[in-house]
N, C-alpha and C positions, 0 to 999 in steps of 0.2 A: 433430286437434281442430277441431271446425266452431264460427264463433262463431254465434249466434243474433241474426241482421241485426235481426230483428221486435222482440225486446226491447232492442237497443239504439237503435233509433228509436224506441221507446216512451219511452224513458227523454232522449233528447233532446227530445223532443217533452213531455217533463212538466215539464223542468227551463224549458225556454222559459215554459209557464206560468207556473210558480214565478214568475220574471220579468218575469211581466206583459208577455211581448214576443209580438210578430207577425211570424212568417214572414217577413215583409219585413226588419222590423232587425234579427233572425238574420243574415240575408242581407247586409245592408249590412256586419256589425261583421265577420265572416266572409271576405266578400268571394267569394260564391257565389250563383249563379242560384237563382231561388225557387224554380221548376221540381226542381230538382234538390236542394235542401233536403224539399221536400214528397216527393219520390220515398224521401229516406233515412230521413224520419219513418216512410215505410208499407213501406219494407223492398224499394221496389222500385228501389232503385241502392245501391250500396253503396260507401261514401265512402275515399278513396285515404287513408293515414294522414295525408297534409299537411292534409287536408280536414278529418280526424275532429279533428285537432289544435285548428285552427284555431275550429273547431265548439265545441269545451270551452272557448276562451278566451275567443271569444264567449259563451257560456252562465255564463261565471263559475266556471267547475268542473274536476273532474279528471279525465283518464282512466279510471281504477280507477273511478270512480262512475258513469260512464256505463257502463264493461262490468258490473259488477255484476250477477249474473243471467244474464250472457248468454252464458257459457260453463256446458258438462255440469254438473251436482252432484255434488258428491261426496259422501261422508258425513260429518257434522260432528258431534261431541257438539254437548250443550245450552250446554258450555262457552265450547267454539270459536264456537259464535254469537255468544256473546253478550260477547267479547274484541274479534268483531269488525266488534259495533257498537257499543262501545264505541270503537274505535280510529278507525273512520269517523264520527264525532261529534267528532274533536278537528281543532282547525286540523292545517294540513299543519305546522308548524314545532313543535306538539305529536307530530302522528305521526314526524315525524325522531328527535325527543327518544326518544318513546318505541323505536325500532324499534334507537338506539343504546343504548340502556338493554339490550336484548335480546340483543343481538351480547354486548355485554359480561361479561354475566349467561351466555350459551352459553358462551363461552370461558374462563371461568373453571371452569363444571363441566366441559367437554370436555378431557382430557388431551391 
């Protein structure tokens, strides 16, 4: 599975926006070189997972939100889209609820 470096610096790079932040206090909150933050925005380094970690918690966000995109497609009904952005619009302590709501709901029709 190859992930797609390019859109997930896009997408760190959008959420910074969001935020109204500058490369710089990325960097500060992060506790990584600008140089090397600008390198993983344009896809040309790619960040150790302590880094990419660290990157989302500066950014305010989640993993899953950052990769979004950035793994192959697969094929999705119109359904499955739209489950799951509906699921990624709810706090994360909404998505727990919900993903225990699921398990439950499996286990009871699964023999």
């Amino acid at each position: 599975m190859q992930l797609n470096y390019r859109k997930i610096g896009e997408s760190l790079a959008k959420r910074r926006k969001e935020l109204k932040l500058r490369q710089y206090e990325v960097c500060e909150r992060a506790d990584i070189n600008y140089k090397y933050l600008s390198n993983i925005e344009t896809a040309r380094s790619i960040p150790s997972l302590e880094v990419f970690v660290r990157l989302c918690q500066a950014l305010e966000t989640t993993p899953d939100r950052v990769l979004e995109g950035s793994l192959p497609q697969t094929d999705h009904s119109a359904e499955d889209e739209a489950l799951l952005q509906v699921f990624h619009s709810l706090s994360l302590d909404d998505q727990r609820l919900c993903l225990d709501f699921m398990e439950l709901l499996h286990n009871r029709l699964t023999p």
